[in-house]
C-alpha positions as CSV (number, residue, x, y, z in Angstrom):
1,X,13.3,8.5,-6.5
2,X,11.6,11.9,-7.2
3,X,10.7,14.0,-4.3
4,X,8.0,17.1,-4.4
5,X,7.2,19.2,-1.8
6,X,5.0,19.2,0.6
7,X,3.2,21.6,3.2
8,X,2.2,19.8,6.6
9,X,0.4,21.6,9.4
10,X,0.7,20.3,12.6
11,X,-0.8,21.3,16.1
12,X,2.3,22.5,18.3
13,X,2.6,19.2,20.4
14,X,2.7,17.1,17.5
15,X,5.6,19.7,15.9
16,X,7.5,19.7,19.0
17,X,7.5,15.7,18.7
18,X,8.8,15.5,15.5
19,X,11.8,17.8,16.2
20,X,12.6,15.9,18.7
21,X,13.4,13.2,16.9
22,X,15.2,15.1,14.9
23,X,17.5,16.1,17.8
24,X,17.6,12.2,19.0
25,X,19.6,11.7,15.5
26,X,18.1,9.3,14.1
27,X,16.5,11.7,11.5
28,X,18.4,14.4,9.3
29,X,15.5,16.5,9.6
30,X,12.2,16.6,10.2
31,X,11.1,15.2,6.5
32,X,12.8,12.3,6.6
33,X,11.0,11.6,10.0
34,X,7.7,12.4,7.8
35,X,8.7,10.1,5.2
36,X,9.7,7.3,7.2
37,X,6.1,7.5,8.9
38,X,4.5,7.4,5.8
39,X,6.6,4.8,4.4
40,X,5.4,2.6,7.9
41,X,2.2,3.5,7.2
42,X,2.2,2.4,3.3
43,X,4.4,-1.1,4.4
44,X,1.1,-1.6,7.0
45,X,-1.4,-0.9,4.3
46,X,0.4,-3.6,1.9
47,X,0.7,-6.1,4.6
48,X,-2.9,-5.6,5.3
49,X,-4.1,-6.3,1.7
50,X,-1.6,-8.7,2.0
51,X,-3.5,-10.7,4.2
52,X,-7.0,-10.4,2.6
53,X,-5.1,-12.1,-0.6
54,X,-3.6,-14.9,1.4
55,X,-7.4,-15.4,3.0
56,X,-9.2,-15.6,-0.1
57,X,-6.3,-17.9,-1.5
58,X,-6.9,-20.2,1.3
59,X,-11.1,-20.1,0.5
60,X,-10.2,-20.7,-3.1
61,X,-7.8,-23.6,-2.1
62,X,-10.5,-25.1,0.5
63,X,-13.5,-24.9,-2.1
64,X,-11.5,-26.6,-4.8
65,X,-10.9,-29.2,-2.2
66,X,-14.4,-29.7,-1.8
67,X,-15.0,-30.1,-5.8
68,X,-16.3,-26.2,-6.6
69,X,-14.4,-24.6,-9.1
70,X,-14.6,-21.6,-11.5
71,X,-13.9,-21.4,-15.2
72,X,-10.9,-19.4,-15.7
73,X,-11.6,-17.4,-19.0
74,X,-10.0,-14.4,-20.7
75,X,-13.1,-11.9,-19.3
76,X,-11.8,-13.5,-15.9
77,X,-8.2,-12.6,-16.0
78,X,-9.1,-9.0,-17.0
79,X,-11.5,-8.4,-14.7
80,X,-8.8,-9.3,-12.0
81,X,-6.2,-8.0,-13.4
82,X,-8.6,-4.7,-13.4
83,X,-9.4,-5.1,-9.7
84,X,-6.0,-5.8,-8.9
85,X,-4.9,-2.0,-10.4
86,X,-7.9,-0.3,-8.4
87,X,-7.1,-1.5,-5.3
88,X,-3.1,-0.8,-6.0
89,X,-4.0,2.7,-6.9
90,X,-5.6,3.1,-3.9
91,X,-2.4,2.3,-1.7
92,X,0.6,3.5,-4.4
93,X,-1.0,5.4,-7.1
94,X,2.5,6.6,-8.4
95,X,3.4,3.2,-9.4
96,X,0.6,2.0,-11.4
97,X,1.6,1.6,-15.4
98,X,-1.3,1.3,-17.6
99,X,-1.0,-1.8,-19.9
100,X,-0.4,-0.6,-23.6
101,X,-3.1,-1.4,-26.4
């Protein structure tokens, strides 16, 4: 994977923390500490949306079981499929592909 550079200002406590984690050695230095965190935090994020698709799974499961339904059309499947890229590009931007055509 690509890396870039990044500037991060932290308040002295918060600085001091992060070092030592460093010198605990479980981190090579104090980016990959970084990195991890915001790995954590992207892994959370995922398994949050995560959740809000198995919930509305389970309601669209429960009100086919009571006889609603929905017509699945083309328009339908691009209108998801649309929704499905905004709300991915909110979380992991760098790994959305616009379809071609």
């Amino acid at each position: 994977m690509a890396t870039e550079t990044m500037q991060v200002t932290l308040p002295a406590s918060l600085r001091r923390y992060a070092e030592s984690r460093v010198q605990d050695g479980r981190y090579g230095d104090v980016s990959e500490f970084i990195s991890e965190l915001v790995r954590k935090d992207l892994d959370e994020q995922l398994r949050q949306q995560r959740k809000v698709l198995e919930a509305d799974l389970l309601a669209a499961v429960e009100s086919l079981d009571c006889g609603e339904g929905r017509d699945v059309t083309p328009d339908y499947w691009r209108e998801l499929r649309l929704r499905a890229r905004e709300e991915l590009a909110q979380v992991q931007p760098a790994l959305i592909v616009e379809p071609q055509g």
